[in-house]
DSSP file (Angstrom, degrees, kcal/mol; ACC not computed):
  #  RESIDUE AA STRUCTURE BP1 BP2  ACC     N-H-->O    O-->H-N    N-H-->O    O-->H-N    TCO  KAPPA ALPHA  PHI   PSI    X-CA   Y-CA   Z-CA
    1    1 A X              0   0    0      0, 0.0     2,-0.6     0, 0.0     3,-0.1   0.000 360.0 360.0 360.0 155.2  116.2  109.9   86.2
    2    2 A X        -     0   0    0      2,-0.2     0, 0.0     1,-0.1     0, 0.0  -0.824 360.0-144.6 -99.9 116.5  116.7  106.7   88.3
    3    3 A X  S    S+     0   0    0     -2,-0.6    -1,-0.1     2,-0.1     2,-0.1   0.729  86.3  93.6 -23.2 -61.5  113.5  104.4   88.0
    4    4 A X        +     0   0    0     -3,-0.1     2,-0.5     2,-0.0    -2,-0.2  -0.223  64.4 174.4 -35.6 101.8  114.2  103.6   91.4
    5    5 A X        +     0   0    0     -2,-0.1     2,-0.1     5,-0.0    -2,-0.1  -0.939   5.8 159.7-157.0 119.1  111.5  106.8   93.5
    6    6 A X    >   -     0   0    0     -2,-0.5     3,-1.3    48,-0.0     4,-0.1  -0.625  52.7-100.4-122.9-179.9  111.1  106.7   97.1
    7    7 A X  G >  S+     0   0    0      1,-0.3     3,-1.7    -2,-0.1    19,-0.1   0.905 113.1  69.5 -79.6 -10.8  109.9  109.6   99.6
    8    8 A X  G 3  S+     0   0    0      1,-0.3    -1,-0.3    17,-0.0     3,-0.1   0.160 104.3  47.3 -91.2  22.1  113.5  110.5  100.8
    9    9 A X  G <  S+     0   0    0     -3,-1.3    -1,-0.3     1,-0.4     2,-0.3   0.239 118.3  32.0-125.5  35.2  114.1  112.1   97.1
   10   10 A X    <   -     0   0    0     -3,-1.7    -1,-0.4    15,-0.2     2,-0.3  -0.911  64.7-157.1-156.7 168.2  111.1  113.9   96.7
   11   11 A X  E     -A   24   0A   0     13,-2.3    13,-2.5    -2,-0.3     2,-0.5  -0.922  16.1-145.0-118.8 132.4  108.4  116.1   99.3
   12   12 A X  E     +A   23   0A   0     -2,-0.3    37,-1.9    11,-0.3    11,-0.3  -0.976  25.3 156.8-103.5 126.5  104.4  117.0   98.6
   13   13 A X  E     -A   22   0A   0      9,-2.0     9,-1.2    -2,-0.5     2,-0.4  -0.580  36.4-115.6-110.0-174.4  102.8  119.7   99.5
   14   14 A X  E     -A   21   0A   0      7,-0.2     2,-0.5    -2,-0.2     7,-0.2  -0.999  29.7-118.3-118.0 133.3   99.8  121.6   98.5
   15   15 A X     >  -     0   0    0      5,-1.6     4,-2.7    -2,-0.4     5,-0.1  -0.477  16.3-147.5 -45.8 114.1  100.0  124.9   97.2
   16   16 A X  T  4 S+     0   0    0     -2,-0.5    -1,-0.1     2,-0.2    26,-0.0   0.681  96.8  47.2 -78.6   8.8   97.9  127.2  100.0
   17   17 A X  T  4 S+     0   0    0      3,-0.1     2,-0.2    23,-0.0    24,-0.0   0.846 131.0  18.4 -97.2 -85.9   96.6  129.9   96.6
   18   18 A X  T  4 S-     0   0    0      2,-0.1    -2,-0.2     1,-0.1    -3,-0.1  -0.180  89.1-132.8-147.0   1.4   95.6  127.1   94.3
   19   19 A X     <  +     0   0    0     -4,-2.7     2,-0.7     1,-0.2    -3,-0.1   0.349  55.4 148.3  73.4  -6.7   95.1  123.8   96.4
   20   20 A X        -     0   0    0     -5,-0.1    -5,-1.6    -6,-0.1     2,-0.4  -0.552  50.4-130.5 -79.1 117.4   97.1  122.2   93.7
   21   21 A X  E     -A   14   0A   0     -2,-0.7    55,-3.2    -7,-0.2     2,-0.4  -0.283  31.4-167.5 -56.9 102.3   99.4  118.9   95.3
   22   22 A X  E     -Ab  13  76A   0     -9,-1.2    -9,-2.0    -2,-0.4     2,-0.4  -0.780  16.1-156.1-103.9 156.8  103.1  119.6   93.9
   23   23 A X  E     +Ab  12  77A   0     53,-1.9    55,-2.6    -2,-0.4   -11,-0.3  -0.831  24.6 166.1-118.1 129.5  105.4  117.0   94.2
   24   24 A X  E     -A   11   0A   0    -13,-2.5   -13,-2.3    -2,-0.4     2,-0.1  -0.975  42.7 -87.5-155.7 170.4  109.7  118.8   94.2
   25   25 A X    >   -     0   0    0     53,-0.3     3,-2.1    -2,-0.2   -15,-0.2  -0.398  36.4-116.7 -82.1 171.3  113.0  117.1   95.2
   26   26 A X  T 3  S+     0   0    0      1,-0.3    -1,-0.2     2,-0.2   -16,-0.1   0.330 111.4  73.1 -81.9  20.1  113.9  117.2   98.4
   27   27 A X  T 3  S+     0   0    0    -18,-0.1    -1,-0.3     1,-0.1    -2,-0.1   0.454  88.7  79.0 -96.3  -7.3  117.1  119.3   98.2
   28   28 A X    <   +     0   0    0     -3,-2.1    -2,-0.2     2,-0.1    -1,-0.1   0.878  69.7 142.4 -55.8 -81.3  114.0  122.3   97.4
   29   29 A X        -     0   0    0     16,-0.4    16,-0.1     1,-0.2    17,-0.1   0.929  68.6  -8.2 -23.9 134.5  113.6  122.3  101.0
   30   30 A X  S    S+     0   0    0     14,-1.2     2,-0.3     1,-0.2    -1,-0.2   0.446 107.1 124.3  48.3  15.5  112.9  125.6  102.6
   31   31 A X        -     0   0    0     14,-0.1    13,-0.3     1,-0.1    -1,-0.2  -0.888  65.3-114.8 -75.2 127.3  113.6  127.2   99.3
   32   32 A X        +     0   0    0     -2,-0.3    11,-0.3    11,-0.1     2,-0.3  -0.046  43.6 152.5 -62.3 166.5  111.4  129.4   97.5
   33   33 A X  E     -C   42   0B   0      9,-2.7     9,-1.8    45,-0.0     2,-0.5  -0.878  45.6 -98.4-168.7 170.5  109.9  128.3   93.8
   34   34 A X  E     -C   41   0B   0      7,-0.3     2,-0.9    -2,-0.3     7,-0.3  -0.942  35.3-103.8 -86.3 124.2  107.1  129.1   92.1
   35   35 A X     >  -     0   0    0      5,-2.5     2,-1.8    -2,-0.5     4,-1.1  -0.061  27.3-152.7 -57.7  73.5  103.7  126.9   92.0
   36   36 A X  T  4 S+     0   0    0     -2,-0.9    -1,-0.1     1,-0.2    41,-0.1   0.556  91.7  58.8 -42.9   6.0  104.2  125.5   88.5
   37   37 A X  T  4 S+     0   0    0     -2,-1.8    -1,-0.2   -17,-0.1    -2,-0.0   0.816 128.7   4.2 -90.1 -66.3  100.0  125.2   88.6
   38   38 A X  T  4 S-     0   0    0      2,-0.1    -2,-0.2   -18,-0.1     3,-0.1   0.456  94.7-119.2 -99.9  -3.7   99.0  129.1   89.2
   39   39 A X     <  +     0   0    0     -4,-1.1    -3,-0.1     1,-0.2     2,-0.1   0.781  63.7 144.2  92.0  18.8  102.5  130.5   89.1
   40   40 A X        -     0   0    0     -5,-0.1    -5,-2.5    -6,-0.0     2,-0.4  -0.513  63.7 -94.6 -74.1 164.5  102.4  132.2   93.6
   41   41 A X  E     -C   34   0B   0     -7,-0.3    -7,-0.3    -2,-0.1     2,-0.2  -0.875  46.2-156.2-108.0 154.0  104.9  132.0   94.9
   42   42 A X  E     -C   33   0B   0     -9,-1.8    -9,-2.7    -2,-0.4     2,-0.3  -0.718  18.0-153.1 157.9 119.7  105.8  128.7   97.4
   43   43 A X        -     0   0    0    -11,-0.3     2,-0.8    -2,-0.2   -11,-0.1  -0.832  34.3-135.3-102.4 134.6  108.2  128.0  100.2
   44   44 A X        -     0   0    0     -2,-0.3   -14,-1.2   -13,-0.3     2,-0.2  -0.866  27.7-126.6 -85.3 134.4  108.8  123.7   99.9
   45   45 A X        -     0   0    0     -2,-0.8   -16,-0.4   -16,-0.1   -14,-0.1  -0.552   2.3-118.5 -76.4 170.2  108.6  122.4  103.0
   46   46 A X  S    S+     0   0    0     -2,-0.2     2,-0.3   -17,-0.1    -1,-0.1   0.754 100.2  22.0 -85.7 -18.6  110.9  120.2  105.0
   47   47 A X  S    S-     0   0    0    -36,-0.1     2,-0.1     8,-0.0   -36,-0.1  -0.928  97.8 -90.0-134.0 173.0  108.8  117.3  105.4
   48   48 A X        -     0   0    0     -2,-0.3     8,-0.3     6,-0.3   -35,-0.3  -0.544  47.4-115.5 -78.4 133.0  105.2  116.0  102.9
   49   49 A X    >   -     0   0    0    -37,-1.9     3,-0.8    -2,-0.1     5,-0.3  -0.439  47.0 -84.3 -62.9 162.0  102.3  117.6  104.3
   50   50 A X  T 3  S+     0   0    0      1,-0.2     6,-0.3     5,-0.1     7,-0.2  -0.271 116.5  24.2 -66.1 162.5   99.9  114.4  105.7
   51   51 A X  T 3  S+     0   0    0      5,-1.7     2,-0.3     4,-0.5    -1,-0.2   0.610  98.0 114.4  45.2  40.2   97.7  112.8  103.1
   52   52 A X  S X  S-     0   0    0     -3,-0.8     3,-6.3     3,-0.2     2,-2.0  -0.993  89.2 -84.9-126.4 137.3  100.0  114.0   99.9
   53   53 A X  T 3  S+     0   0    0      1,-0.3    19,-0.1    -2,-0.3    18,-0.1   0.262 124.6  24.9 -25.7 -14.4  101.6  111.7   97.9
   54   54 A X  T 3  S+     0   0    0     -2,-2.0     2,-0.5    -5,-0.3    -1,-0.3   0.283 104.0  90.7-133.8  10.2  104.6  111.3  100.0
   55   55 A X  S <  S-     0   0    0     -3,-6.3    -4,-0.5    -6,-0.2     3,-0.3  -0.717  89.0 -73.7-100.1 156.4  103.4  112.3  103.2
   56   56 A X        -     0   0    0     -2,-0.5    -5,-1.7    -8,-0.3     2,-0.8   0.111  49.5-110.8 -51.5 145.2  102.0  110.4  105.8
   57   57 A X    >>  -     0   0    0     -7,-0.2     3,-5.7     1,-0.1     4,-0.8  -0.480  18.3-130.7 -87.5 127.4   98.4  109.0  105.4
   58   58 A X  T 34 S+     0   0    0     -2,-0.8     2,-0.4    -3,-0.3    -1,-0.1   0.784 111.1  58.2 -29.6 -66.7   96.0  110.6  107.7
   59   59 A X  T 34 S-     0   0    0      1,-0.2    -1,-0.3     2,-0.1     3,-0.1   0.534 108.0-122.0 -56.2   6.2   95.0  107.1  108.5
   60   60 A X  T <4 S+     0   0    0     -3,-5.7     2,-0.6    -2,-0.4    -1,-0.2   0.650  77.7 125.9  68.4   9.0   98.7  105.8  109.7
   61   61 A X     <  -     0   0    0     -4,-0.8    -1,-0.2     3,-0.0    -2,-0.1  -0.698  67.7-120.7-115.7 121.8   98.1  103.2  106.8
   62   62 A X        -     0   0    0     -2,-0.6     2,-0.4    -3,-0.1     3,-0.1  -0.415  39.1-126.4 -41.9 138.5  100.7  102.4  103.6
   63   63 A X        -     0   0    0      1,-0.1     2,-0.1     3,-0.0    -1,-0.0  -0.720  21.9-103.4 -90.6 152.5   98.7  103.1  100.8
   64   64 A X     >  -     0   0    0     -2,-0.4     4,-1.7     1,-0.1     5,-0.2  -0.229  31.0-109.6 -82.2 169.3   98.4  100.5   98.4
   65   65 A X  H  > S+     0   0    0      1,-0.3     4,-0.9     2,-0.2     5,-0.2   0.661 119.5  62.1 -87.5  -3.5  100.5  101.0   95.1
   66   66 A X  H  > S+     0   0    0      2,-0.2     4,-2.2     3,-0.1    -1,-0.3   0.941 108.4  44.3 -83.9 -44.0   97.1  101.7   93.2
   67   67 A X  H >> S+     0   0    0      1,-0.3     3,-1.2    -3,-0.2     4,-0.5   0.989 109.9  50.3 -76.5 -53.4   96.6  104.8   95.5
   68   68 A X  H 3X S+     0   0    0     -4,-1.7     4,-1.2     1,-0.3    -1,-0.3   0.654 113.2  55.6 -61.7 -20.7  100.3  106.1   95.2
   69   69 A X  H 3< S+     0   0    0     -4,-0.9    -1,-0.3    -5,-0.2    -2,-0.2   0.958 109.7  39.3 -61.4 -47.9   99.5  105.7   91.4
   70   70 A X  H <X S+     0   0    0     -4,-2.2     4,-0.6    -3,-1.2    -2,-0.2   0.651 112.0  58.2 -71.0 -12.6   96.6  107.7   91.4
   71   71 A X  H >< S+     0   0    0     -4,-0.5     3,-2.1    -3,-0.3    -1,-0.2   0.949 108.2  53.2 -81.6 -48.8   98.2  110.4   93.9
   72   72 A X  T 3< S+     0   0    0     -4,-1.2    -1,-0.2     1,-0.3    -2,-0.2   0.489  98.1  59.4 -71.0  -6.6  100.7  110.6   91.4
   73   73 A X  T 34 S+     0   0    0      1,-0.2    -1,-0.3    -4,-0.1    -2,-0.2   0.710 109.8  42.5 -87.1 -17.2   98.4  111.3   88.5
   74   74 A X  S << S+     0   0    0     -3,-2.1     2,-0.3    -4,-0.6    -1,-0.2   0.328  99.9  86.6-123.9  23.6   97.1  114.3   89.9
   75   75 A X        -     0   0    0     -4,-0.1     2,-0.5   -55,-0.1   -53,-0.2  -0.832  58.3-156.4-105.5 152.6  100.8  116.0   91.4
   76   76 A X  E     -b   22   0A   0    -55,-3.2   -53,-1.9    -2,-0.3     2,-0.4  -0.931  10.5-139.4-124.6 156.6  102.7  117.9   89.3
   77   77 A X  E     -b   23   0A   0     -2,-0.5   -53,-0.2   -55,-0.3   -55,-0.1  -0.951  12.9-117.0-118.8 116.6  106.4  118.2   89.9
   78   78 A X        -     0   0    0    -55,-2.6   -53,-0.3    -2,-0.4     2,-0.2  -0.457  29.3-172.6 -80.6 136.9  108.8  120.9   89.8
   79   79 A X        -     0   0    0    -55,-0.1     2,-0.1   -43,-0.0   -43,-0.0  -0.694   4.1-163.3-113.5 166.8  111.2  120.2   87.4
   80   80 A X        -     0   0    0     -2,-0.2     2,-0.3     0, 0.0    -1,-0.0  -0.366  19.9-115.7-121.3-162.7  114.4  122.8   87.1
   81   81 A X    >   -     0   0    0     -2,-0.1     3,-0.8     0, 0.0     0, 0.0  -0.701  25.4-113.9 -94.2 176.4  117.0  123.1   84.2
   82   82 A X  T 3  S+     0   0    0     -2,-0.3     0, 0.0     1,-0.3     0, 0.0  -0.220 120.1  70.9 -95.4  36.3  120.5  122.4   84.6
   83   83 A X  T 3         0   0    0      0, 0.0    -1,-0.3     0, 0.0     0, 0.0  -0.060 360.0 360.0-124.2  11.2  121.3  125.5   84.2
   84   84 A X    <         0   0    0     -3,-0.8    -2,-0.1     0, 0.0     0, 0.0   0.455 360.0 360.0 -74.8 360.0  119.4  126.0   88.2
């Protein structure tokens, strides 16, 4: 994976059964997946919901790289095989 992670290759959302912030790439969009936290099942959306790690912050303000650290500690990210 390329070091290099911006928002145009990945989308957050929240799952709306488990409240848990998943992080997927953005070619998921509008495709179904499963919540890799309680396992419902999850439409991605086309753009980050507001105030998730890659969606806008509810305040209009860049977050500092200390908050995108900590957003990132608590989203988990669907990963696929290469066999997807």
């Amino acid at each position: 994976m390329c070091a290099q992670v911006d928002a145009t290759t990945f989308l957050s959302f929240v799952c709306k059964a488990c409240h848990q912030e998943i992080e997927a790439p953005v070619w998921m969009a509008k495709r179904e997946a499963e919540c890799p936290a309680c396992g419902a099942m999850i439409e991605v959306p086309e753009t980050s919901e507001p105030g998730t790690v890659w969606g806008a912050n509810e305040a209009a303000l860049q977050p500092t790289k200390a908050q995108v650290d900590a957003m990132k500690s608590r989203t988990i990210r669907i990963e696929l095989s290469d066999q997807w």
